[in-house]
C-alpha positions as CSV (number, residue, x, y, z in Angstrom):
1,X,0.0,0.0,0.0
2,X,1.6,3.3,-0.7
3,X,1.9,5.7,1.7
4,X,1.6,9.0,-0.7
5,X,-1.4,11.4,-0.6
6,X,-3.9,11.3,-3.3
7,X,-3.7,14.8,-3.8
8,X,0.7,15.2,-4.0
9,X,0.9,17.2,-7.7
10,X,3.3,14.6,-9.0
11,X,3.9,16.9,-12.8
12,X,1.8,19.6,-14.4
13,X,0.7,20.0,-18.1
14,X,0.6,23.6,-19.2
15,X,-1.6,24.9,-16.3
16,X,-3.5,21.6,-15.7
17,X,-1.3,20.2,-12.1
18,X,-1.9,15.9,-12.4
19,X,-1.9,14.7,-9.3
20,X,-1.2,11.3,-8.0
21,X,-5.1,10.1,-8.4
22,X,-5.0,10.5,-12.0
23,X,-1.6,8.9,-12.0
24,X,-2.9,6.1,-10.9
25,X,-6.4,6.2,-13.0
26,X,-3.8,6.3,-16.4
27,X,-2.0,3.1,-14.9
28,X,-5.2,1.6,-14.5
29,X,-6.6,2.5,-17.6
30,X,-3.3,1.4,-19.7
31,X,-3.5,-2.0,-17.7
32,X,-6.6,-2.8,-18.0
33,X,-6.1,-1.8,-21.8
34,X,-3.7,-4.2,-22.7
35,X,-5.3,-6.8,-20.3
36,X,-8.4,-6.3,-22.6
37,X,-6.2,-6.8,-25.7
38,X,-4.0,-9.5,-25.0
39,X,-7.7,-11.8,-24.1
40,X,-9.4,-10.4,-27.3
41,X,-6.4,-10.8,-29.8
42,X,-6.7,-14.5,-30.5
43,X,-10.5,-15.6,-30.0
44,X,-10.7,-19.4,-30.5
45,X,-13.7,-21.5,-30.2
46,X,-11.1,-24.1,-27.9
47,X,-10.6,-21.0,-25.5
48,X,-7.5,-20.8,-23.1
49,X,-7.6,-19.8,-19.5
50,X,-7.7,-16.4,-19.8
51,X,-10.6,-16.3,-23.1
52,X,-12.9,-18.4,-20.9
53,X,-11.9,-16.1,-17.3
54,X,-12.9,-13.1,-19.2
55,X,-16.3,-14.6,-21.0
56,X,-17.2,-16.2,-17.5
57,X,-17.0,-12.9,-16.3
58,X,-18.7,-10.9,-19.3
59,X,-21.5,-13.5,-18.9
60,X,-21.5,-12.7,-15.1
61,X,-21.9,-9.1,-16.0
62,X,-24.6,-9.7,-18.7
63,X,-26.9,-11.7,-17.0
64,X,-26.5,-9.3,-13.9
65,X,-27.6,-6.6,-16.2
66,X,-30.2,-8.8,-17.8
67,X,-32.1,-9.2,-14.6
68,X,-32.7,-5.5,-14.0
69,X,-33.4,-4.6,-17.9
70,X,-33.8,-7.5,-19.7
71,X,-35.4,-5.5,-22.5
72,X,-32.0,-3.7,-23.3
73,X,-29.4,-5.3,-21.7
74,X,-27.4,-5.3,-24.7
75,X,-27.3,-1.4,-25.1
76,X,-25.9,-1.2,-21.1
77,X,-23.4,-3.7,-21.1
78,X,-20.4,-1.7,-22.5
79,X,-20.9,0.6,-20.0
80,X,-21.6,-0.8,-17.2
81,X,-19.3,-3.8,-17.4
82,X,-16.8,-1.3,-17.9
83,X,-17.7,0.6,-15.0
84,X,-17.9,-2.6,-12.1
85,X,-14.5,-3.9,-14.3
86,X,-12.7,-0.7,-13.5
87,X,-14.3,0.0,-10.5
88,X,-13.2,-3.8,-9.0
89,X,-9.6,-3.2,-9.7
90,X,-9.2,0.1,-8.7
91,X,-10.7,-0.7,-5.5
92,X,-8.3,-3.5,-5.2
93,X,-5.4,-1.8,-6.2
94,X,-4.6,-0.5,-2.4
95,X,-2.8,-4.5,-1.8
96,X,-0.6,-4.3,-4.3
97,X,2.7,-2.1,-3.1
98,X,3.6,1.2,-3.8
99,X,0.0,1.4,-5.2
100,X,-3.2,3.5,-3.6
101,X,-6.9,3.3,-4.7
102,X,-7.9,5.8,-7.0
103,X,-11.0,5.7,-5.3
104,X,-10.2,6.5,-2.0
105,X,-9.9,9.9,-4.0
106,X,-13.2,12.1,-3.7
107,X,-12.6,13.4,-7.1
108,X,-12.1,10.4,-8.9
109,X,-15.7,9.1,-6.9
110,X,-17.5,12.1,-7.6
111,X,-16.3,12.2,-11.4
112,X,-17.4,8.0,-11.6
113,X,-21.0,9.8,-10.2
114,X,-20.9,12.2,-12.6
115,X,-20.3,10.1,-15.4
116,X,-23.6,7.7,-14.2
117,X,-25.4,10.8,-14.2
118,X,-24.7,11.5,-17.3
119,X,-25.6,7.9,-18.4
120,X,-29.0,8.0,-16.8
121,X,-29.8,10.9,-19.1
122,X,-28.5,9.2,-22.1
123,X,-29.8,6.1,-21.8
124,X,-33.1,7.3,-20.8
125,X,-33.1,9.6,-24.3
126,X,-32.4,6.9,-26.5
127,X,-35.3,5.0,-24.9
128,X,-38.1,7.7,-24.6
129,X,-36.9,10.3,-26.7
130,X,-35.2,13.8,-25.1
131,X,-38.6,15.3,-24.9
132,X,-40.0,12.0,-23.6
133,X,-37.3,11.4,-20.8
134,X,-37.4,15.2,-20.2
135,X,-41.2,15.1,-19.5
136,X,-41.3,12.8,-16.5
137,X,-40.0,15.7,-14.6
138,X,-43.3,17.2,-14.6
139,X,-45.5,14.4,-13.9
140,X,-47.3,14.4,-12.1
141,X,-47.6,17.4,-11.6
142,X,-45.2,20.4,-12.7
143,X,-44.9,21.6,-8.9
144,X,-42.4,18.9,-8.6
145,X,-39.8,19.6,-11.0
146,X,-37.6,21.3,-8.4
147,X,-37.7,18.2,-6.0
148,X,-37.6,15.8,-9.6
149,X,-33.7,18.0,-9.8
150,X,-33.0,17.6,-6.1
151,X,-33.4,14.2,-5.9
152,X,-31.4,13.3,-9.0
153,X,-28.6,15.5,-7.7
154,X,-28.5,14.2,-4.1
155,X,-28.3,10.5,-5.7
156,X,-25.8,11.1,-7.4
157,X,-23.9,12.9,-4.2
158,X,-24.3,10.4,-2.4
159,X,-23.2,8.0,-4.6
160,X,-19.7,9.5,-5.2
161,X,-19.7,10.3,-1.0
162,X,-20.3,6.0,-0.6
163,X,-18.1,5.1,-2.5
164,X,-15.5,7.5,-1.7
165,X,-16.6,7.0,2.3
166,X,-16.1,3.0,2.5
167,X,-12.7,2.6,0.7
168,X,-11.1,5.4,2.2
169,X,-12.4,3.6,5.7
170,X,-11.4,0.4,4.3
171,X,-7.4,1.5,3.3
172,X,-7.5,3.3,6.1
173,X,-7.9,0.8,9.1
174,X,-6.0,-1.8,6.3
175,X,-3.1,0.6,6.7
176,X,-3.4,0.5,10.4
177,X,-3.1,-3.4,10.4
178,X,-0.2,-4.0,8.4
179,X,1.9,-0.9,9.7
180,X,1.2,-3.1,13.5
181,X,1.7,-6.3,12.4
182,X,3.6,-6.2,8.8
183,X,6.1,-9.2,9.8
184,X,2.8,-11.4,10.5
185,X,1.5,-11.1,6.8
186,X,-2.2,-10.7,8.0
187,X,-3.7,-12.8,5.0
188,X,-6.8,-12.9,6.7
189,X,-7.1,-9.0,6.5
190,X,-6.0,-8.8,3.0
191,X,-8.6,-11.2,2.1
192,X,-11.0,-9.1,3.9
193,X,-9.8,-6.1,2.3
194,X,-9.9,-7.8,-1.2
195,X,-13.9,-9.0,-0.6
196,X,-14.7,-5.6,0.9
197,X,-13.4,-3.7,-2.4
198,X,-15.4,-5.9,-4.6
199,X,-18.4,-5.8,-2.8
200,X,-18.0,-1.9,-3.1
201,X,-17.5,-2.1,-6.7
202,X,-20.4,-4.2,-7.0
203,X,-22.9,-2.3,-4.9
204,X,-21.9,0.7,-7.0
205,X,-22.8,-0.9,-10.5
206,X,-25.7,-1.7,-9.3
207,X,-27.4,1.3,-7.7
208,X,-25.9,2.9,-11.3
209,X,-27.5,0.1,-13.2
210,X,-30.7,1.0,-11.4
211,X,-30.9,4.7,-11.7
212,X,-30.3,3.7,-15.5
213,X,-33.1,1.4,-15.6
214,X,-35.5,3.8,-14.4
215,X,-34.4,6.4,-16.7
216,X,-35.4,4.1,-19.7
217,X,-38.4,3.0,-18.2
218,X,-40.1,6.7,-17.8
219,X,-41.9,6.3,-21.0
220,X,-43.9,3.2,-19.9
221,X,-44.6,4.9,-16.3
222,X,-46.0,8.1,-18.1
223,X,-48.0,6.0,-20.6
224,X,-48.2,2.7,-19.3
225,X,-51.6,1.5,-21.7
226,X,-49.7,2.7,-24.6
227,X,-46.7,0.9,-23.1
228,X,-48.6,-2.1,-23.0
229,X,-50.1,-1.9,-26.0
């Protein structure tokens, strides 16, 4: 685990200081990169190891997706397998040394929240149409447009505040444990810390997967006979 703030400006671009969250967020990104094309370069129908981990966990993923909107499931899979993919390592990434979670960053949370926020709209656009989506602010009455905004925004606050919350908890006591008793490799708490981060990951693609699910189905709440029909 590295013992460097999140926040230590490690070069700047023209104006724009990087800091050691998005450091680690490129690292990611290029690994995860040429993880991705080192299992897709030689597809065979006799798969190796690594073809059949990554469809077992594609599969996973689908059918996860598939349960919640089983209509479309097809048209949120790229994103949100990318998102609980990305999401599980960087969580993760606090046991391997020298390395910090991105997450444990309120930034790189809040800018995860931002981007599922974004996604709801999307996603809920292609499905109903902008002026579609856009109406169920109104229903069902206009009045409660501003509350329709505040709830949307708080979600989404809260989601980045979670996320960012438990895994800086988590490295936190983690880092307390093995500064203590380093020579006793806790394995245990590793384990622990490993389970915790995925179970974090996972919770968060699946309120996002959610909040996307119901921003595709506002067309069939505001007209559910025509819906039906």
């Amino acid at each position: 685990m590295g013992d460097g703030s999140l926040h230590q400006v490690m070069f700047a671009v023209g104006p724009a200081a990087v800091t050691r969250t998005v450091v680690l967020t490129w690292i990611l990104m290029a690994f995860l990169t040429g993880l991705s094309l080192l299992a897709t370069r030689r597809l065979a129908r006799d798969p190796g190891l690594l073809q059949t981990l990554v469809e077992g966990i594609v599969l996973a993923i689908e059918d996860s997706i598939r349960a919640v909107i089983p209509d479309q499931s097809e048209l949120v899979l790229p994103f949100v397998g990318t998102l609980w993919v990305f999401l599980a390592t960087a969580n993760v990434m606090g046991v391997v040394p020298g390395l910090q979670c991105p997450t444990a960053d309120l930034s790189a949370t809040a800018a995860l929240a931002a981007l599922v926020f974004l996604s709801v709209y999307w996603f809920g656009a292609r499905a109903s149409g902008i002026r579609g989506y856009l109406r169920h602010y109104l229903a069902p009455s206009p009045m409660l447009l501003p509350f329709h905004l505040l709830g949307e925004l708080t979600r989404t606050l809260a989601l980045a505040v979670r996320l960012f919350g438990n895994i800086t908890s988590m490295e936190t006591a983690a880092l307390m444990v093995f500064s203590v008793a380093a020579l006793l490799v806790p394995i245990p708490i590793l384990m622990l810390h490993i389970v915790e981060a995925l179970v974090q990951a996972y919770i968060f693609g699946v309120l996002a997967m959610v909040y996307i699910a119901g921003g595709m189905l506002t067309q069939r709440k505001l007209n559910p006979a025509g819906s039906a029909s």
